[in-house]
FIROMAR-357108 format. One record per residue (C-alpha): residue in one letter; x, y, z. Coordinates in steps of 0.2 Angstrom, whole numbers, padded with zeros to 4 digits, always signed. Layout:
<sites>
AXYZ
...
</sites>
This chain:
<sites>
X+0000+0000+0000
X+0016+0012+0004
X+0022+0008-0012
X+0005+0011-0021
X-0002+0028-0014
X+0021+0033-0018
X+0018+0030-0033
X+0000+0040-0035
X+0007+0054-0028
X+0021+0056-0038
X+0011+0051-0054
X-0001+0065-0049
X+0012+0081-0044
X+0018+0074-0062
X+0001+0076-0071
X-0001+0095-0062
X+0016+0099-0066
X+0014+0094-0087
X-0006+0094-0089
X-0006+0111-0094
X+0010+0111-0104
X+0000+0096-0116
X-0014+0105-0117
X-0004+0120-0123
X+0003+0106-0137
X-0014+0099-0139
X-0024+0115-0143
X-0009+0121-0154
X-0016+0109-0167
X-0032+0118-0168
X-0037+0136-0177
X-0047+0139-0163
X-0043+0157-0157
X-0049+0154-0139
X-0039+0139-0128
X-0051+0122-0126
X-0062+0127-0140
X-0058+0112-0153
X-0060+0116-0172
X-0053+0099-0179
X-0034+0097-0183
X-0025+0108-0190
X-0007+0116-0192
X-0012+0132-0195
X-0006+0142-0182
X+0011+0133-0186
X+0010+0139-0204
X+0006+0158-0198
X+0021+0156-0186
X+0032+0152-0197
X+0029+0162-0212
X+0027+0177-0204
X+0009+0178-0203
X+0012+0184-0185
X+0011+0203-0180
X+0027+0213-0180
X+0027+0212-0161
X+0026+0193-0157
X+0040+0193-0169
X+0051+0207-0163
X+0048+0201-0144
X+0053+0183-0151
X+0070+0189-0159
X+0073+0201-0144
X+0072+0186-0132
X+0083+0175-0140
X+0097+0186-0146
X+0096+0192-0125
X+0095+0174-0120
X+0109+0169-0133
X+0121+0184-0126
X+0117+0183-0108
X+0118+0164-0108
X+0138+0165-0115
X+0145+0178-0105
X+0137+0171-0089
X+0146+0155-0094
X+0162+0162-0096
X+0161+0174-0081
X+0152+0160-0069
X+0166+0148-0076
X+0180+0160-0070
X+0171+0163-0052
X+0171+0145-0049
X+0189+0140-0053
X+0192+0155-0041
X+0179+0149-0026
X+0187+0132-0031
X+0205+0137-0028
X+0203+0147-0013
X+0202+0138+0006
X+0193+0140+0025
X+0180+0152+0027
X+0182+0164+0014
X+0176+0151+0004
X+0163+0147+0014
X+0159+0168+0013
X+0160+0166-0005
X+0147+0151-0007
X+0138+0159+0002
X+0137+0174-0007
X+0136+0167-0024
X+0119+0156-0016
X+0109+0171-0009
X+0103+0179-0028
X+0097+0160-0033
X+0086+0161-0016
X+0081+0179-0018
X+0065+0182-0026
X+0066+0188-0043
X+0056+0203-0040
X+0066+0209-0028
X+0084+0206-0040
X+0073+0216-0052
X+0068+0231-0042
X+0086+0230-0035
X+0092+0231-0053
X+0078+0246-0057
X+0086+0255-0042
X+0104+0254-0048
X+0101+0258-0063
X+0092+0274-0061
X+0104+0276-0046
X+0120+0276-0058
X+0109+0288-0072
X+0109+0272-0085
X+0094+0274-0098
X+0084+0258-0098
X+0082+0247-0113
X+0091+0234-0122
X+0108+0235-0112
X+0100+0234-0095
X+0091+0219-0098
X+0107+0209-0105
X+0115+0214-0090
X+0101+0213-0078
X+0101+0193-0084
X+0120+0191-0086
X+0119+0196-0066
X+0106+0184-0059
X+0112+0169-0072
X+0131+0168-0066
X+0128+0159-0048
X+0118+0147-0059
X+0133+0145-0071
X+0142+0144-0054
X+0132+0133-0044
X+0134+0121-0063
X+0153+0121-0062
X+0158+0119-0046
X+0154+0099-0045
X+0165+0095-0061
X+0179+0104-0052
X+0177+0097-0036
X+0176+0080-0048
X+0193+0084-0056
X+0212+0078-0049
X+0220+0094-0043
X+0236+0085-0048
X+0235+0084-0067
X+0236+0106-0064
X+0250+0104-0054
X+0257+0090-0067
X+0255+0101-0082
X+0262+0115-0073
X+0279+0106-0067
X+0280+0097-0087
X+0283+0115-0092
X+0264+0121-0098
X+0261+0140-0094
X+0246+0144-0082
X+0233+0150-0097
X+0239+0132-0106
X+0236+0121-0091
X+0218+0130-0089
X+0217+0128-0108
X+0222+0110-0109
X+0217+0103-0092
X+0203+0113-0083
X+0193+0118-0097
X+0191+0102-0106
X+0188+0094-0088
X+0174+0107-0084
X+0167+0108-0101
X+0152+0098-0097
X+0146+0110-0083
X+0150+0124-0092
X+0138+0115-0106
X+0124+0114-0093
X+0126+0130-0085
X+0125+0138-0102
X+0108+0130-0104
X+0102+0132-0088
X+0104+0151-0091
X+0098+0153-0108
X+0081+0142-0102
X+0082+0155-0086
X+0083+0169-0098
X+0069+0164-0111
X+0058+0162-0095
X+0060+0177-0083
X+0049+0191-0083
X+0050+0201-0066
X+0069+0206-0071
X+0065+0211-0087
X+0052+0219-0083
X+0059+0233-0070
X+0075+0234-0079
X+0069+0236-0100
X+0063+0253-0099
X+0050+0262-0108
X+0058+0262-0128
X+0045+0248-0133
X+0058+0234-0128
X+0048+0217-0126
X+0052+0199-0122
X+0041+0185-0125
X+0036+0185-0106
X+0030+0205-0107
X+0023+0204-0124
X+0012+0188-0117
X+0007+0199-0101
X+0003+0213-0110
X-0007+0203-0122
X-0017+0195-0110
X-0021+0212-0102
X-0030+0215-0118
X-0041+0202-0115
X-0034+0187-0124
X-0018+0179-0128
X-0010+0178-0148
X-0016+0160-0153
X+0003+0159-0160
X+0010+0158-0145
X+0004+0139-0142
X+0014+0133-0155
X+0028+0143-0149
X+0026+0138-0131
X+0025+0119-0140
X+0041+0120-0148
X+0052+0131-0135
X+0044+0115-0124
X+0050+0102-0135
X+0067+0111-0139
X+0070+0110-0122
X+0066+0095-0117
X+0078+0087-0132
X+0091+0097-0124
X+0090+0091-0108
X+0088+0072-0116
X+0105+0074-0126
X+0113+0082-0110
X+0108+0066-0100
X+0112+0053-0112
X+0129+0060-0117
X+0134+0062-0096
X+0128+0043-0096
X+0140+0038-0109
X+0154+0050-0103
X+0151+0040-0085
X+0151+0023-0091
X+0167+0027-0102
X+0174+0032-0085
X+0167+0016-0077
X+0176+0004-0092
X+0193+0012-0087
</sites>
């Protein structure tokens, strides 16, 4: 019986957490203009997505979140990757201060990382558009990145660094040749972590993107539904952000299977 209602609970939390997310993929083959009114099957609404049947805004909030998420997502990578080989390398409690540190924006709420960015901002006379947002996300996607690193260098022998370094290799060469290729697939997962992080947030972006007529795909949407109604192009774009993901997240897993089993065999 333990083992029955365990295995209904969980089945249930997983039916709450995807239901909606099928029923976005489900009305998405429909040219119904209101959700849960079925018109028959169609592909329609993919069709209008994709050849630009869409309106100018759904398309520039589209490209602005990408090209944001795209940007953000690589210099977060670079610059959380740095920060962790340095809270790797350093000892006692100003590590500990330094974790520390690094954890609190993952466990602030984003509203309040958005006002604080809004406040800095205004504070420091920085006009708001396009540039704030990049580096409002680049800000609270780095302990992610962090957080993503730190296991594969906690993983790695310190010795083959020190090895490198006494067979001659200069620092940058050692970190090129050793630490890098040994962190890589961290780095891979903090850059997708971000970019998804990105693509979803809406309470950073929208304190810190000004008032130029900037929009991502989460203000455009809560603007739209303030009119009354949501854009029936954004269920198939929901579907295939969803499904993008997802095959992300599948390759990630199979390839850090394989890279373990490889280890295993040696």
């Amino acid at each position: 019986m333990k083992k029955f209602f365990a295995q209904s609970y969980l089945w249930l939390l997983l039916s709450l957490l995807y239901a909606p997310i099928i029923i976005i993929g489900v009305f998405s083959f429909t040219e119904a203009k209101v959700l849960g009114n079925w018109t028959g099957f169609s592909t329609k609404l993919y069709t209008s997505l994709f050849s630009g049947g869409v309106s100018n805004g759904l398309l520039s909030a589209i490209e602005n979140t990408f090209t944001i998420a795209i940007i953000a997502a690589a210099v977060s990578t670079v610059l959380g990757s740095i920060a962790a080989i340095g809270i790797h390398n350093m000892r006692g409690r100003k590590r500990q201060v330094i974790t520390l540190l690094n954890n609190i924006p993952m466990l602030n709420p984003d509203i309040i990382t958005g006002i604080s960015l809004f406040l800095l901002f205004v504070s420091l006379g920085i006009s708001q558009g396009y540039t704030t947002v990049v580096l409002a996300h680049i800000a609270f996607c780095t302990p992610y990145v962090v957080l993503s690193v730190m296991p594969r260098l906690q993983q790695m022998n310190p010795n083959i660094y020190e090895a490198a370094l006494d067979l001659g290799a200069t620092p940058f060469q050692a970190l090129r040749k050793i630490i890098i290729p040994e962190i890589r697939p961290g780095m891979i997962s903090g850059f997708i972590l971000a970019f998804t992080l990105s693509i979803d947030d809406f309470a950073v972006t929208i304190f810190t993107k000004g008032n130029e007529g900037l929009e991502t795909l989460s203000t455009f949407i809560y603007a739209d539904a303030r009119k009354g109604g949501l854009t029936p192009e954004l269920r198939p774009l929901s579907t295939i952000i969803f499904v993008t993901v997802l095959l992300l997240l599948i390759i990630i897993n199979v390839r850090a299977r394989r890279a373990a089993r490889k280890q295993g065999n040696i």
